[in-house]
N, C-alpha and C positions, 0 to 999 in steps of 0.2 A: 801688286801682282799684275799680271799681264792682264788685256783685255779677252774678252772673253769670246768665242768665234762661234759665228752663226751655225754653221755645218760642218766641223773639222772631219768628221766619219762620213761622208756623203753618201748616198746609195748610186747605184749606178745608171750614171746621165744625168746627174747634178752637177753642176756646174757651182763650187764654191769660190773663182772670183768673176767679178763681174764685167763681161767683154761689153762694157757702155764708152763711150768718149769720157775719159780721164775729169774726174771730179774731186772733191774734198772725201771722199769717201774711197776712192780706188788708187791706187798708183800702178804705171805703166813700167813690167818690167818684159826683156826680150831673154833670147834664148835663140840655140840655132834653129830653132821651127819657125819661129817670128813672134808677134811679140801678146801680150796676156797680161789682164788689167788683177789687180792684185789686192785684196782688201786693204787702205792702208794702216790699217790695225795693227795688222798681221807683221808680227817676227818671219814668217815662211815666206819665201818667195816662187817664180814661176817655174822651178825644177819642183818643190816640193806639189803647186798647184796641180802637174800634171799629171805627178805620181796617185794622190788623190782619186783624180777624176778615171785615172789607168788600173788602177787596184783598189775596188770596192768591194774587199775580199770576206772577210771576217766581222768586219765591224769594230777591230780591236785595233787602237792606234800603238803606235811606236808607246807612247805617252801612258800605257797603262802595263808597263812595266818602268817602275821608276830608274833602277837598277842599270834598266840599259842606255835609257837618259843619261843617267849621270856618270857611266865609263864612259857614252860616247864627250861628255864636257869633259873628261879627264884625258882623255889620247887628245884634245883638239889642246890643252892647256896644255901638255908635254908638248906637244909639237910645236906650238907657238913658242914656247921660255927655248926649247932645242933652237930653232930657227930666230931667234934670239941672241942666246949663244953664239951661232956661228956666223953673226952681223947679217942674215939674210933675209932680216923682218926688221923694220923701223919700230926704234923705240916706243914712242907713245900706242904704235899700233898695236903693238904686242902686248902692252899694258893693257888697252881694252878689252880686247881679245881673249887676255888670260881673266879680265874681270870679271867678263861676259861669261866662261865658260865657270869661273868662282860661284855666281850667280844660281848656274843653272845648277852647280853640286850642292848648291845650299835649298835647290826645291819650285826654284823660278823658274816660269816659263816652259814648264813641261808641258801645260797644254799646247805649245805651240807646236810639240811635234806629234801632227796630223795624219802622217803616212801609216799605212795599213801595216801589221808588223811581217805579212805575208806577201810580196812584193817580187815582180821580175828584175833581172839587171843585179843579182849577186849582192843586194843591201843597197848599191845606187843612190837610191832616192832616201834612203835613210842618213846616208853620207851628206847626200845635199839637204836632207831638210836641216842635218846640225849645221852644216856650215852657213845658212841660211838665217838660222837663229840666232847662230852665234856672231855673224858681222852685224846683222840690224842691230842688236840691240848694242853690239864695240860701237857705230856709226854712232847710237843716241849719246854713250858714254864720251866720244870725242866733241859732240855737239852739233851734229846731221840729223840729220833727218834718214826715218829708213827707204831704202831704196837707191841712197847716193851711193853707189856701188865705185864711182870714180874716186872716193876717197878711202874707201876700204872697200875691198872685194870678197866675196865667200868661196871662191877660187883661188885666185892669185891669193890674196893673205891667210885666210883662214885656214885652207888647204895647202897650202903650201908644203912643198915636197910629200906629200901626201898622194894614196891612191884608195877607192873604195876598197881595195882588195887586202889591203894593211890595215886600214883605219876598223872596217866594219869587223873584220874576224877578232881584231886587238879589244876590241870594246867587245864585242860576246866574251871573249875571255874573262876581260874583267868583271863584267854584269853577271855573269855565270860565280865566279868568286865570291861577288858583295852578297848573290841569294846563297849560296854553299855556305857559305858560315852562317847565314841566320838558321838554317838548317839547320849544322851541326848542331847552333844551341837547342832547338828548339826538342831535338834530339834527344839531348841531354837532359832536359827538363823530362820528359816523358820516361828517361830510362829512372832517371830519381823517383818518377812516381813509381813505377814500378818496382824497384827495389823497398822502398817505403813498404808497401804492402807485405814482399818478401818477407819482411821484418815483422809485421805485423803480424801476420799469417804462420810464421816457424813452428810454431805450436801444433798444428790443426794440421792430425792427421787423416789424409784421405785414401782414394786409390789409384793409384797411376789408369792409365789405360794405353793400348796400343790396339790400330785396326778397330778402336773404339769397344773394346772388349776387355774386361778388367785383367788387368797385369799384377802388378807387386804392390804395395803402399809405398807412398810415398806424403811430403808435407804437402800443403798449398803453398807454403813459403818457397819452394824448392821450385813451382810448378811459376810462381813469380819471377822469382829467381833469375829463371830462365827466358824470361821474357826481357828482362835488363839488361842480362847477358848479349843474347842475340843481336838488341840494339848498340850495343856499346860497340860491339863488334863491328856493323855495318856504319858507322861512326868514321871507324879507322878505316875502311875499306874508299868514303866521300874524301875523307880526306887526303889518302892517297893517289885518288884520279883529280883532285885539285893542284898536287903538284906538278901533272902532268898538262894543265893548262897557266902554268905559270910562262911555257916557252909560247912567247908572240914573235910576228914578223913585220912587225914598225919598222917602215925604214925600207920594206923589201920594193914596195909602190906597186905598179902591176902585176906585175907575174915574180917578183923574186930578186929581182936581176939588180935590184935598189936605181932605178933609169931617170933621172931630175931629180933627186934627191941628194945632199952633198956627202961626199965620204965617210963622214964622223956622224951623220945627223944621226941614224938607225942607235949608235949608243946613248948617244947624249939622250933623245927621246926617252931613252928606256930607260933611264937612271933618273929623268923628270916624273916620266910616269910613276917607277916604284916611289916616289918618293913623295906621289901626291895621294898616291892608295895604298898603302901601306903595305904592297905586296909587292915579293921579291921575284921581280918579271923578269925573263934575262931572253937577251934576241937568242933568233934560232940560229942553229950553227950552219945551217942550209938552207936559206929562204924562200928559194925556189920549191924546193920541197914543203917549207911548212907553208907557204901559199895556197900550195893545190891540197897538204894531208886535211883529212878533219878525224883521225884517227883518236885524236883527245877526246874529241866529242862522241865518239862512238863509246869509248872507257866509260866516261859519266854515266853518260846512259845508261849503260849498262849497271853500275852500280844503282844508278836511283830502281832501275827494276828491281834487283836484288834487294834493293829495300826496301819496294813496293811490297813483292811477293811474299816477304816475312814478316811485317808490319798486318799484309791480308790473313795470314797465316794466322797471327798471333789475335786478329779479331774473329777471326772466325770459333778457335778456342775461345773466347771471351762470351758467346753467342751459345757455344754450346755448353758452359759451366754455367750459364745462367739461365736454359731453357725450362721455362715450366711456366708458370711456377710450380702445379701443383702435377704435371704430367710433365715432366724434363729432368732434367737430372738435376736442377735447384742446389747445387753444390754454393753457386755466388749469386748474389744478387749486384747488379748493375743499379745503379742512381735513374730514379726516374725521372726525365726535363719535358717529356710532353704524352696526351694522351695519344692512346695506339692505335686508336680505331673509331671512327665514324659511324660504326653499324655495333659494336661488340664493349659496351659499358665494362671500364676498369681492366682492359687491354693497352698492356705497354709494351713498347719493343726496342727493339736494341737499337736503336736509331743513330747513337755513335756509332760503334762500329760497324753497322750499316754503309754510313758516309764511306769511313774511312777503306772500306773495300771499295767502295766505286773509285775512290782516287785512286786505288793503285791498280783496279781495272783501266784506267785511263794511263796511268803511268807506262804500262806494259804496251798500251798501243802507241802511246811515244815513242819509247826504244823503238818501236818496230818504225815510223816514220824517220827515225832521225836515221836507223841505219841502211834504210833506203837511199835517203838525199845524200848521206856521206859515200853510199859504194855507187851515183850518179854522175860524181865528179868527172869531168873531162881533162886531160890535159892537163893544162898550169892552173886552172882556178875550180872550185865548187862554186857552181853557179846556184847551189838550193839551200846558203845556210842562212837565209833567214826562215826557210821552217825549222832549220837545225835549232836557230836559236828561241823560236816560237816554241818549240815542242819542249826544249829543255828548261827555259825560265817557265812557264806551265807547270811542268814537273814538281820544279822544285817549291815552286810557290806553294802548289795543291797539298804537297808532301809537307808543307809546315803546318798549312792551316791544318790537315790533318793530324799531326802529332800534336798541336797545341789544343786540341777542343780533344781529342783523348785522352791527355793531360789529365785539362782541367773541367771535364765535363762527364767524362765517367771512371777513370782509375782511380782517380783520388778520393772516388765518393763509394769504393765498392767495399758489399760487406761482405762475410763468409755462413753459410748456414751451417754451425760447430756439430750439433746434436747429428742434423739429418750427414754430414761427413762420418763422424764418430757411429752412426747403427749402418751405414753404409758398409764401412770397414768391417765392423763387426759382424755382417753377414756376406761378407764375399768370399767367394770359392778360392778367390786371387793369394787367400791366406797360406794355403796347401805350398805353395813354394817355397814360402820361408822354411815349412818345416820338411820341406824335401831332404835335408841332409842326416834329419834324427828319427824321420820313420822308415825312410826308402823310398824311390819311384812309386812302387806295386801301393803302395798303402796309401800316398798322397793321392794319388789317380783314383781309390775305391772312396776314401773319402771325397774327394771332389765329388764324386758320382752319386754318390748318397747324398752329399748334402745339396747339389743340384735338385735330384730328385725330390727329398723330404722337403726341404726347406728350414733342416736343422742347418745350426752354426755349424763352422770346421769347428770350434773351440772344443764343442760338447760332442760332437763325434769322437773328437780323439780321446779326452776322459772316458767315454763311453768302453771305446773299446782298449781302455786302457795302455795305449800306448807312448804316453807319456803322465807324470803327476801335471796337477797345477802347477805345483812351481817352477816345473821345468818350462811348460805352455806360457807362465808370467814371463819369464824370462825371453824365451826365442820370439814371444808380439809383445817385448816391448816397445813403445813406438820410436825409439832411438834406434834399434836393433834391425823395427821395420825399413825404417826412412833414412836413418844415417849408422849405419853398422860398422863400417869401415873408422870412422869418427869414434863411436862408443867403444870399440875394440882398443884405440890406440888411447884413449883416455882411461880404461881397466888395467892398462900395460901403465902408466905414467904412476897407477896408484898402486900397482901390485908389490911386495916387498920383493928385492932382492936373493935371488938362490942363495943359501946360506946366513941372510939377516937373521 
């Protein structure tokens, strides 16, 4: 593993290398400001030093998102085997180069990228700390030392035909991708537990509610059901704004125009890249344009809202079927994992889904960041996406941890209270609809009203005043009848004899 760096997050007016007369402990590298002594430890050189010491932003390095580490080693390995290809990189160089970036996709050397992930100069300094990392350690790989930039450059080689404006947007694309899919699974986990329960639950009938006021019966299964649904849903909707950031502009270099970069390279890249992430990236048809759009990224965003906001949604019901215990509606009980209260003995609270609304309170104010920085664009470039890509890998990350500890820390552990659902039902007013069609409007409406009032069942009002027998009442609440009618209708018809049998 790489050595380990005194201050790679520095605060601001730290100086992390050290401007002394060049020792066994520093190396002297320049730049066009002049020249800056450089730990020599360090994989980063004096672009990345300055960004450092220029963006004490956040506290949060390039480096604590892995993801984006490792697309920017993968567009630097496409670029190098492209430029390869087209004889405009020397062999052994390229060899390193691609080794160095192999390296880094296998989990090396990510502490060495030090720059703050919120940064002026359109990603710049993110560009230069990879190219930075990735020649020192080609240099160690050929048999240099780091620093000897006369035999391998992190410009000239590493960069080559390259520009921040290609390289940085091409890697959020991809970084954005490798978290989208741990997403989706994690997704997918959470929708199985929920369906799991669905199953569990088919049985146990309770009462719908709307406006929080009792409606018709329905199962718990059903009320699950719908909670796997929704995600499954929002599943397909991640995955369709993923194929919208399949189109990159590798190849385009500054603004579009592809300007020192060779005719063919923009394909060949892009056929090394798919071929090293396993995703089918294809140049844009107008590079100028995909340069300056961040229109993808606004898509994303959008969708992870959307599956903030129903994710919150669906905790928030989780919160209120489990309210009580003994004053709530105690319909579910939620898995207890800590005590609730500090002042109030044998208080627990919903502390999952607790969490998991804050992250999609923060998700929502993502979207609303990222769709700032993308409608700030100027002209030929977005000069603001590395908060685009700060707010979006954020996003995505918070959105898994939260489905995975929902998962497996309170859906999979929850129980139903059978009885208190079953006298629930049996004393709601919400009855009187089912039997709206066999006694009339006038007659459902006078029982609802008595049985509000008294506190008798609808059951025994309608015996009461005899407008229906038991058996007919057995028949129109039974709980198939209540909760799945439609179903029991067409399986009566499956069993009924034939006219004329």
């Amino acid at each position: 593993m790489s050595p380990a760096l005194s201050s790679p997050t520095a605060p601001a007016g730290t100086d992390i290398g050290v401007d002394a007369d060049a020792g066994p402990d520093v190396r002297t590298e320049h730049d066009l400001l002049g020249e800056r002594n450089v730990p020599a430890s360090a994989y980063y050189g004096i672009h990345t030093l300055r960004a450092v010491e220029n963006f004490p932003v956040t506290g949060t390095p390039v480096a604590a998102y892995p993801s984006l580490v490792t697309a920017l080693a993968c567009v630097k390995q496409a670029a190098t085997l492209a430029n390869r290809d087209l004889a405009l990189l020397e062999g052994r160089k390229a060899e390193a180069i691609a080794q160095a970036c192999e390296e880094i996709r296998g989990g090396r050397w990510h502490d060495q990228f030090v720059v703050d992930v919120i940064q002026g100069g359109a990603g710049t300094s993110t560009n230069m700390n990879a190219n930075e990392v990735v020649a020192n350690r080609a240099l160690e790989i050929l048999g240099h030392a780091k620093g000897e930039y006369r035999f391998l450059h992190p410009l000239e080689d590493v960069n080559s035909g390259q520009s921040t404006n290609d390289v940085y947007p091409t890697a959020v694309k991809i970084a954005l991708h490798f978290a989208a899919r741990e997403l989706l699974d994690t997704m997918a986990e959470l929708r199985d537990a929920f369906a799991a329960k669905a199953e569990e639950f088919a049985d146990v009938l309770k009462m719908g509610r709307t406006q929080l006021q009792d409606a018709v019966p329905m199962t718990l299964g059903q009320e699950f059901a719908a909670f796997a649904v929704m995600l499954e849903e929002d599943r397909g909707r991640l995955a369709e704004a993923c194929e919208l950031i399949r189109e990159i502009n590798l190849g385009g270099t500054a603004i579009g125009t592809g300007l020192n970069a060779h005719p063919a390279y923009a394909a060949t890249a892009c056929a090394h890249l798919g071929a090293i992430t396993g995703i089918p990236v294809v140049v844009a048809g107008d590079l100028v344009e995909a340069t300056q759009d961040a229109g993808a990224f606004v898509q994303l965003s959008g969708v992870l809202k959307r599956i903030a906001v129903k994710l919150s949604k669906t905790c928030n019901d989780l919160r209120l079927l489990s309210s009580g215990p003994r004053t709530g509606l105690g319909e579910i009980n939620l898995p207890a994992v800590q005590a609730g209260s500090s002042i109030m003995p044998g208080k627990v609270n919903p502390v999952i889904p607790e969490v998991v609304n804050q992250i999609a309170f923060e998700v929502i104010g993502n979207d609303l960041t990222v769709t700032f920085a993308a409608e700030a664009g100027q002209l030929q470039l977005n000069a603001f996406e590395p908060v685009i890509a700060h707010s979006l890998l954020k996003s995505l990350s918070h959105l898994r941890a939260g489905c995975r500890i929902l998962a497996e820390r309170c859906v999979a552990g929850i129980t139903a209270n059978r009885d208190h659902l079953a006298h629930l039902v049996g004393h709601s007013i919400g009855l009187v609809t089912a039997l709206n069609p066999h006694i009339g409007y006038e007659n459902a409406t006078a029982i609802a009203q008595e049985a509000l009032t008294t506190g008798a069942s609808v059951h025994d009002l309608v015996l009461r005043r005899g407008l229906l027998t038991e058996a007919q009442l057995g028949e129109i609440l039974h709980p198939d009848n209540l909760a799945r009618p439609h179903a029991r209708a067409a399986a009566q018809d499956r069993t009924r004899p034939a006219v004329g049998a």
